[in-house]
NUDREN-957617 format. One record per residue (C-alpha): residue in three letters; x, y, z. Coordinates in Angstrom, 3 decimals, decimal comma, padded with zeros to 6 digits. Example, Ala and Ser with C-alpha at 12.3 -4.5 7.8 and 13.67 -1.06 7.14 Angstrom:
<atoms>
<'ala' <012,300 -004,500 007,800>>
<'ser' <013,670 -001,060 007,140>>
</atoms>
This chain:
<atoms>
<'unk' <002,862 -008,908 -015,508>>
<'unk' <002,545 -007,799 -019,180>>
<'unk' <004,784 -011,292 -019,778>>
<'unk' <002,114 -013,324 -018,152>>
<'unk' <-000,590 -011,253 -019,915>>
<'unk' <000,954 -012,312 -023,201>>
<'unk' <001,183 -015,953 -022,431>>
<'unk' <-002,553 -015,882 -021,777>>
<'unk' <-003,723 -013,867 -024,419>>
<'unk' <-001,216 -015,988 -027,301>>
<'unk' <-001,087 -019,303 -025,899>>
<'unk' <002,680 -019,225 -026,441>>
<'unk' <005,060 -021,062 -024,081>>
<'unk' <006,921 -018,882 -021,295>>
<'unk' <010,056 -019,457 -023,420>>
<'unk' <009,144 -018,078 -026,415>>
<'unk' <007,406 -014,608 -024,219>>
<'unk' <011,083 -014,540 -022,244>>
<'unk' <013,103 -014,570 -025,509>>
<'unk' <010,610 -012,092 -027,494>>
<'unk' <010,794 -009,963 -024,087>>
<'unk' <014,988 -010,012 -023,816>>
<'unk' <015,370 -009,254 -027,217>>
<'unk' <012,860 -006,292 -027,671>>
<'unk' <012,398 -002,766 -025,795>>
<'unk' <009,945 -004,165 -023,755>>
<'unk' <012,528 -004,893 -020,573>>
<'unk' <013,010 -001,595 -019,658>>
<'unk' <014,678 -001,093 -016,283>>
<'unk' <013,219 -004,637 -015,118>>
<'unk' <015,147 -007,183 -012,655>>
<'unk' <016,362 -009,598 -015,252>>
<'unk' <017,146 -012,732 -013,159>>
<'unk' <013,602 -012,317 -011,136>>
<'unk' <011,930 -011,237 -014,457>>
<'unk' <013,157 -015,270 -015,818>>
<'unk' <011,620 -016,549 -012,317>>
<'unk' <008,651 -015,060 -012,125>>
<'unk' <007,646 -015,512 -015,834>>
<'unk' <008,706 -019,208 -015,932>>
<'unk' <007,930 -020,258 -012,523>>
<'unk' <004,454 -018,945 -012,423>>
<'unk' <003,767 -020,913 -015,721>>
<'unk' <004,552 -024,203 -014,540>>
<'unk' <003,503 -023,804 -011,493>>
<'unk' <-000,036 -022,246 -012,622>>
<'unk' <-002,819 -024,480 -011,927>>
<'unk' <-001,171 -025,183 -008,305>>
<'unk' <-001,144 -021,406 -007,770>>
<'unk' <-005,083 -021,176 -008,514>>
<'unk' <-005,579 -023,583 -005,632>>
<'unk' <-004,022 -021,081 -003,284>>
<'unk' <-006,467 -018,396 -005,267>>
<'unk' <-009,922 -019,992 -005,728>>
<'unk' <-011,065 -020,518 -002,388>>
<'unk' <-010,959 -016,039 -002,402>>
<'unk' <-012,518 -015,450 -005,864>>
<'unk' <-016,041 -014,812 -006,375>>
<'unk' <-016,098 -016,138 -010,051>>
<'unk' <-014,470 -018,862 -012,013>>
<'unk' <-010,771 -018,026 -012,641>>
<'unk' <-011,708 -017,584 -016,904>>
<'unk' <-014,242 -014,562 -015,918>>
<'unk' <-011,750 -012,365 -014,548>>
<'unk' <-009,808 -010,256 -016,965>>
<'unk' <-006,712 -011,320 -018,047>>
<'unk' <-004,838 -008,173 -016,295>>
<'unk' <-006,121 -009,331 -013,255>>
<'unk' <-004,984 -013,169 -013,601>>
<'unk' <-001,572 -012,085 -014,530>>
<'unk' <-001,653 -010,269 -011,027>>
<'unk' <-002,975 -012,582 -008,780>>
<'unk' <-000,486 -015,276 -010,219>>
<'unk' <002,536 -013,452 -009,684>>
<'unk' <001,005 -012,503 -006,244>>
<'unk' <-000,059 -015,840 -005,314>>
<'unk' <003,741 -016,721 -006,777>>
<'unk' <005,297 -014,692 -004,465>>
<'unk' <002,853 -014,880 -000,974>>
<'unk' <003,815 -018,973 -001,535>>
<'unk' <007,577 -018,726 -002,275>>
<'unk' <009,688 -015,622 -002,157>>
<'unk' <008,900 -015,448 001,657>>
<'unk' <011,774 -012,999 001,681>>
<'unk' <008,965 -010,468 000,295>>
<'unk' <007,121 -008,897 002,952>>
<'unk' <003,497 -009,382 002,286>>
<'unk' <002,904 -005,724 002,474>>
<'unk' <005,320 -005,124 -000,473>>
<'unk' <003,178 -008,012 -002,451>>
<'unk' <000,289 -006,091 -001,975>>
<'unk' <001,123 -002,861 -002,888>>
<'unk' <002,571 -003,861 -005,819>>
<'unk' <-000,689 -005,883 -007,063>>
<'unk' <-002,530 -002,640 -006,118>>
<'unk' <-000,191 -000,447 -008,527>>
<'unk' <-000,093 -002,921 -011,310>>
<'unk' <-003,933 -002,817 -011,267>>
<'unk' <-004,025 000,486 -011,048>>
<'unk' <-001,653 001,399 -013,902>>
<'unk' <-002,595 -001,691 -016,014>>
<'unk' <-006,678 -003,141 -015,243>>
<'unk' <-009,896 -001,673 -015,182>>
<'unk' <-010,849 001,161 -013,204>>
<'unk' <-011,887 -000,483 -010,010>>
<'unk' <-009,975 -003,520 -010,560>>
<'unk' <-007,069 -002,756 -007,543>>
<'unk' <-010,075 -003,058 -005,424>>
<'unk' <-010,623 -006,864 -006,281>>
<'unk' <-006,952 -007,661 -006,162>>
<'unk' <-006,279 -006,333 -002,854>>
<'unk' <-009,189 -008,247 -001,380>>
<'unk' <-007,685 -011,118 -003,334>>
<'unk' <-004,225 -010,731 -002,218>>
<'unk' <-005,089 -009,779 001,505>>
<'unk' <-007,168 -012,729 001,997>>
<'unk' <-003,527 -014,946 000,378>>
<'unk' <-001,552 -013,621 003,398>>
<'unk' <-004,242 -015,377 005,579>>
<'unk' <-002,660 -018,393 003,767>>
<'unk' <001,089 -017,590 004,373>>
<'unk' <000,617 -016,369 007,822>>
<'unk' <-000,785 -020,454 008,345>>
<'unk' <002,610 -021,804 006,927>>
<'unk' <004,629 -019,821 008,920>>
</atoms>
């Protein structure tokens, strides 16, 4: 998430956030390999991820805070391709993110956002 934040906030390419991120403190305990796919997947595949989003947002995708972009992309990310997530887990993790990371009631908006995605995957499946 903070990855994504970054690339939004600087502008800089997903390769440049991945190599500042792998050399510096920032990893932590993180899932390297899924860290890689989530962080350059979800930047290429951006705009066709807001397709799966817009039809559930109440604003245009630039007026929602940046925290709560970064969310929604790597939830929309993984509702349309790691199917191997249950779309329970995808949830809750949007929720925590949002609550550890966004604005005070901001877990509230993602989860309505998020619930309304597995509307979407339940259709594909």
């Amino acid at each position: 998430m903070q990855g994504l934040y970054q690339i939004q906030i600087t502008g800089y390419e997903s390769d440049g956030v991945l190599k500042q991120f792998l050399s510096g403190e920032y990893i932590g305990n993180a899932d390297i390999p899924y860290f890689k796919e989530l962080l350059t997947n979800v930047d290429k595949e951006e705009s066709s991820l807001w397709k799966l989003v817009e039809p559930f947002l109440d604003r245009p995708v630039r007026e929602i805070d940046p925290v709560e972009r970064a969310i929604l992309l790597i939830g929309s990310y993984e509702m349309a391709h790691r199917l191997d997530i249950p779309f329970r887990v995808v949830i809750a993790e949007g929720i925590e993110l949002a609550k550890e990371f966004g604005a005070a009631e901001s877990y509230r908006y993602v989860n309505s956002i998020l619930d309304a995605l597995k509307s979407y995957r339940d259709s594909d499946n």
